[in-house]
N, C-alpha and C positions, 0 to 999 in steps of 0.2 A: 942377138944371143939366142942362141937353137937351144933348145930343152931335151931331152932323150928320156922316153916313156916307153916303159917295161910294158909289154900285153901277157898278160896272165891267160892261156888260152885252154885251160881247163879249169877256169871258177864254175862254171854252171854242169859241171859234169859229175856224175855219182863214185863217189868213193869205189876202186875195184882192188883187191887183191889178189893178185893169182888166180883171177875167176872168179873169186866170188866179188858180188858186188850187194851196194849199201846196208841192208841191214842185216846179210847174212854172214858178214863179220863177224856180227854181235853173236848171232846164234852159232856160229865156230868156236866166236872166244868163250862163252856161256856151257859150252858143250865139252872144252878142253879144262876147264876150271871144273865141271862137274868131274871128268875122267881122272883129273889131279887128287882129288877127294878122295873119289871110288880108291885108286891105289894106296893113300895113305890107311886108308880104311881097312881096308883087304892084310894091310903088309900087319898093321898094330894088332888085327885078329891072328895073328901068327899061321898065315898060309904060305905053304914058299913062295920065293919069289919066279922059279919057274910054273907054278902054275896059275900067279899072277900077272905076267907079261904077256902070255897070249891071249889072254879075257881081255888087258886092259886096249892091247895091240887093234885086236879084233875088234872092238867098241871102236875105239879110236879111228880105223877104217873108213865101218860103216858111220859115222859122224861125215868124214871128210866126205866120203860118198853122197849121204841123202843129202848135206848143205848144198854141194855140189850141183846134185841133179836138179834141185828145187832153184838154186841161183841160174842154171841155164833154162830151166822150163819155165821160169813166172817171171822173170827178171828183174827191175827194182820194185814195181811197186805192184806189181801182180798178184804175191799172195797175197797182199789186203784186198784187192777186187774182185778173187777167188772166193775170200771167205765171206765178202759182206753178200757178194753175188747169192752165196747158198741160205741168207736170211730173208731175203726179199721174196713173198708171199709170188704162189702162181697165179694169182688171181686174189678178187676183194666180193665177197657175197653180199649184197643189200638190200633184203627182201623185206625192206620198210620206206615208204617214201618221208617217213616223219623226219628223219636225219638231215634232207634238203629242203624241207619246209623250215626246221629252225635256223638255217644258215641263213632263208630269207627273211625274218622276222629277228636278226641280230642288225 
């Protein structure tokens, strides 16, 4: 009796959408729910709606844009090794030898 097993050949692969890939999803969809806001907001202050459509248009853009740029230039996990990269000291000054003396007397 032969068994037939399915291969799943993109389990280990990252989440992409139309280019963007894994967590800049989130920052599209985080980005589109904030511009959803901004027009309710804009429309209940009684602005028209023509010169609400091209503010929200225009946002809306540059959103798909900088996600865009930033999913192709750091790819999935790149911004976080960007930004932890710019916490990490250029150097460590230790102008005491007492700090490796008590490491020896622990």
């Amino acid at each position: 009796m032969s068994s037939v097993y399915h291969i799943h050949k993109g389990v280990a692969r990252p989440i992409e959408f139309k280019g963007f890939r894994a967590q800049y999803i989130i920052y599209l969809a985080v980005g589109l729910v904030a511009l959803l806001i901004a027009f309710a907001v804009l429309y209940v202050c009684g602005l028209p709606f023509l010169v609400i459509l091209p503010v929200i248009g225009g946002l809306g853009t540059g959103l798909f844009w900088g996600v865009g740029r930033l999913s192709r230039r750091f790819g999935e996990h790149g911004l976080g090794k960007y930004f932890a990269k710019k916490q990490v000291p250029g150097c460590l000054k230790c102008r005491s030898r007492k700090v490796f003396i008590q490491l020896k007397n622990k």
